[in-house]
C-alpha positions as CSV (number, residue, x, y, z in Angstrom):
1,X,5.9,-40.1,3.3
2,X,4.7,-37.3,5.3
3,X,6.9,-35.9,8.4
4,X,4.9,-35.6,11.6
5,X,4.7,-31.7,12.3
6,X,7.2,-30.6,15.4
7,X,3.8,-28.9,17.1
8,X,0.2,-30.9,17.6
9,X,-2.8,-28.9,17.8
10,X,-4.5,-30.3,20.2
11,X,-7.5,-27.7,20.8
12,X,-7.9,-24.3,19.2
13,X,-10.7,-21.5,19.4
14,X,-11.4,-17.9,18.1
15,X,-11.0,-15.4,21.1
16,X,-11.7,-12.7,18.8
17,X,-13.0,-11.4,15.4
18,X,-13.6,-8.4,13.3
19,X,-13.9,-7.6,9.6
20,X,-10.0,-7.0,9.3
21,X,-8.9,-10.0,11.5
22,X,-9.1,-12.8,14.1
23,X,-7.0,-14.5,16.8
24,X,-7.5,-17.4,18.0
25,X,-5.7,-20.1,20.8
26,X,-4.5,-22.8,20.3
27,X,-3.4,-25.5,22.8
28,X,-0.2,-27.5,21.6
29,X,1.8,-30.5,22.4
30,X,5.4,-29.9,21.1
31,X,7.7,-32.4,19.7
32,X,9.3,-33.5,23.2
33,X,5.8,-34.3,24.2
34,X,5.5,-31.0,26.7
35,X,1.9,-28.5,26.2
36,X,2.2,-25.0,25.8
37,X,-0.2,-22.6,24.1
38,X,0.2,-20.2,21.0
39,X,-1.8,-17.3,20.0
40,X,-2.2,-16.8,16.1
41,X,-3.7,-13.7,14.4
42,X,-4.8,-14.6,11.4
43,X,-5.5,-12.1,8.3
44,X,-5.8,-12.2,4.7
45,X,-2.9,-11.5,2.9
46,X,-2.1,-7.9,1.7
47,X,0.2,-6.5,-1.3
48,X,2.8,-3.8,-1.4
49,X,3.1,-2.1,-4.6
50,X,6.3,0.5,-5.8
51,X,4.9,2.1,-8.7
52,X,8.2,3.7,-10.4
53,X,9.4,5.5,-13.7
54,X,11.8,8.1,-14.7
55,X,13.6,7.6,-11.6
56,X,11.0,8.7,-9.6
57,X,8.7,6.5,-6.8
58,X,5.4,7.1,-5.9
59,X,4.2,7.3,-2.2
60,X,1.2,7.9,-0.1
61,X,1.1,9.6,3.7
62,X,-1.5,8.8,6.2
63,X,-2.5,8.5,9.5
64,X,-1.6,5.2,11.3
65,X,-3.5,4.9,14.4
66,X,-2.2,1.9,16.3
67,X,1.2,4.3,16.1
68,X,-0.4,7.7,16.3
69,X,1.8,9.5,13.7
70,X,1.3,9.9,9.7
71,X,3.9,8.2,7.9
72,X,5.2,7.8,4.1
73,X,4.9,4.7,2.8
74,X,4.2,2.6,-0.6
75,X,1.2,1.9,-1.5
76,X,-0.6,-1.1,0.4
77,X,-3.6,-2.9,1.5
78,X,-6.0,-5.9,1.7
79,X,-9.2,-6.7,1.0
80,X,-10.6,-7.6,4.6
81,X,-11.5,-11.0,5.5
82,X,-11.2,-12.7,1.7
83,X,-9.0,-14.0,-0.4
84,X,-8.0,-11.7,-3.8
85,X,-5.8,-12.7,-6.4
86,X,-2.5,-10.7,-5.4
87,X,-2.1,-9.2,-9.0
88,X,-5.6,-7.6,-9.2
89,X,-5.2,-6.6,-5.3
90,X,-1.8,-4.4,-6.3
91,X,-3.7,-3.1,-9.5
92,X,-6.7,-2.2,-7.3
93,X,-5.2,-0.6,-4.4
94,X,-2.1,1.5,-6.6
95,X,-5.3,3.3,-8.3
96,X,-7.5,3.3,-5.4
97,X,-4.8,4.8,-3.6
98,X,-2.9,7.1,-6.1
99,X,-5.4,7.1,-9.4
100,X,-2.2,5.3,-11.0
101,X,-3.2,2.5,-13.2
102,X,-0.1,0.3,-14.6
103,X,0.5,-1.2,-17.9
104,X,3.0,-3.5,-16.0
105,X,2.8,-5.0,-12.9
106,X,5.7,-7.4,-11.9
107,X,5.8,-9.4,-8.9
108,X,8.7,-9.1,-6.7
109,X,8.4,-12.0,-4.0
110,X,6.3,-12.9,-0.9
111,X,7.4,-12.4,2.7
112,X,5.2,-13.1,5.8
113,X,5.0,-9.8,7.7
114,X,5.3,-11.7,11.2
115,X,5.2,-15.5,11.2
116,X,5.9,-15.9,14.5
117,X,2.0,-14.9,15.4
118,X,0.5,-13.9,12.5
119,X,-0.6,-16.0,9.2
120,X,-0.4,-12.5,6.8
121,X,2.1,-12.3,3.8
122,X,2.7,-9.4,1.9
123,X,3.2,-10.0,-1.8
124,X,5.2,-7.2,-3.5
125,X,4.9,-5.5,-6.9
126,X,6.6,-3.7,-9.6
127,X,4.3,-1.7,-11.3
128,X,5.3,0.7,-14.8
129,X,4.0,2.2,-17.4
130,X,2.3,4.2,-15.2
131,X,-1.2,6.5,-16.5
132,X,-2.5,8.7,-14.3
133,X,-6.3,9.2,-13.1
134,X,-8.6,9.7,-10.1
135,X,-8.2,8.4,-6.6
136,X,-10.8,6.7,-5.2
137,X,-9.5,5.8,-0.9
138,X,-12.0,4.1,0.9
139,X,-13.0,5.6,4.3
140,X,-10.3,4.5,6.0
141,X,-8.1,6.6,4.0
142,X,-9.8,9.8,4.1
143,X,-6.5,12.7,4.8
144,X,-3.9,10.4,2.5
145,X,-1.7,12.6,0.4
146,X,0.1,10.5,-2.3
147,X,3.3,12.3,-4.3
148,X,6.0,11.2,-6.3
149,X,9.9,11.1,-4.6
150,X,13.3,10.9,-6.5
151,X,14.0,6.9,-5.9
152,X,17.2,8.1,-4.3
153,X,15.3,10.3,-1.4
154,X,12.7,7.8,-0.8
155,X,15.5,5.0,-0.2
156,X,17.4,7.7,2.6
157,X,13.9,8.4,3.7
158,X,14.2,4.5,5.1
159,X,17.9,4.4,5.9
160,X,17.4,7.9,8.1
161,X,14.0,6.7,9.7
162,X,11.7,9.0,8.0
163,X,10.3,5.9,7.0
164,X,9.4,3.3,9.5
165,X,7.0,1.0,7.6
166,X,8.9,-2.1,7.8
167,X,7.2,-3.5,4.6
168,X,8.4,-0.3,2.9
169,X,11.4,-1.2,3.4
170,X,11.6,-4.5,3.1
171,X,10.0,-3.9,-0.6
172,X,12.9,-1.6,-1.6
173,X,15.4,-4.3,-0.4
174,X,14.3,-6.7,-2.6
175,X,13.8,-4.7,-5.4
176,X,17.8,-3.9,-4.4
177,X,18.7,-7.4,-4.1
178,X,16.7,-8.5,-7.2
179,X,18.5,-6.1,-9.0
180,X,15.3,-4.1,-10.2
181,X,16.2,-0.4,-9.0
């Protein structure tokens, strides 16, 4: 038997919308029958990819410009507005974003980025067996540098702060907890 939910939608409606996103309102009736309202930005999905070998992790720097500062990070994106499988998504963006294609790409877990107003997950990858090509960054990523780091910098990078991106981090700890670096 189904469980009624502990919130009711009772109206909802998109109060904005982009290629990348949209947020909408929603009017709600919570379990102890009082209204309230929550806002939800929903996006597709993204994927987080640590491509690693000989002890060494690869990373890519850009400019972030809801922050205003270029930042290391791992690999990342989305395909705006649709639905990719998460697999092809981490083999697309590791070689649109480094030229790194990988002849193994294992998947770490799924974590939502911000569930308390956002529907996004990030799914996170192992990737190995790495070959090495051309970049090919969309426009969005015109100025990103990508280099390789000994594992052990890149992990003080994120315990020192040189590395804010929380799904950065978040990726190394469960490759940590997983037992995988």
């Amino acid at each position: 038997m189904a469980q009624e939910p502990e919130i009711r939608t009772t109206s909802s409606r998109v109060v904005y919308r982009n290629r990348w996103m949209s947020v909408r309102e929603d009017g709600i009736v919570r379990a102890d029958g009082s209204p309230g309202v929550y806002g939800v930005v929903e996006k597709s999905d993204f994927v987080v990819v640590a491509a690693i070998e000989d002890g060494r992790v690869w990373l890519v720097e850009q400019y972030r410009y809801p922050v205003g500062g270029r930042f290391w990070e791992l690999p990342q994106g989305s395909h705006e507005g649709r639905t990719t499988d998460p697999l092809e998504l981490a083999a697309a963006e590791l070689r649109e974003e480094t030229g790194i294609a990988a002849s193994s790409m294992v998947h770490v877990g799924k974590l939502f980025e911000a569930y308390g107003y956002a529907t996004q997950a990030a799914h996170f990858f192992l990737a190995s067996g790495l070959r090495f090509g051309d970049c090919d960054r969309d426009a969005e990523e015109q100025g990103m540098v990508a280099r390789s780091f000994p594992l052990g910098e890149a992990l003080a990078m994120v315990a020192d702060g040189s590395i804010p991106d929380a799904m950065t981090a978040a990726a190394f700890g469960l490759l940590r907890i997983k037992g995988m670096i």
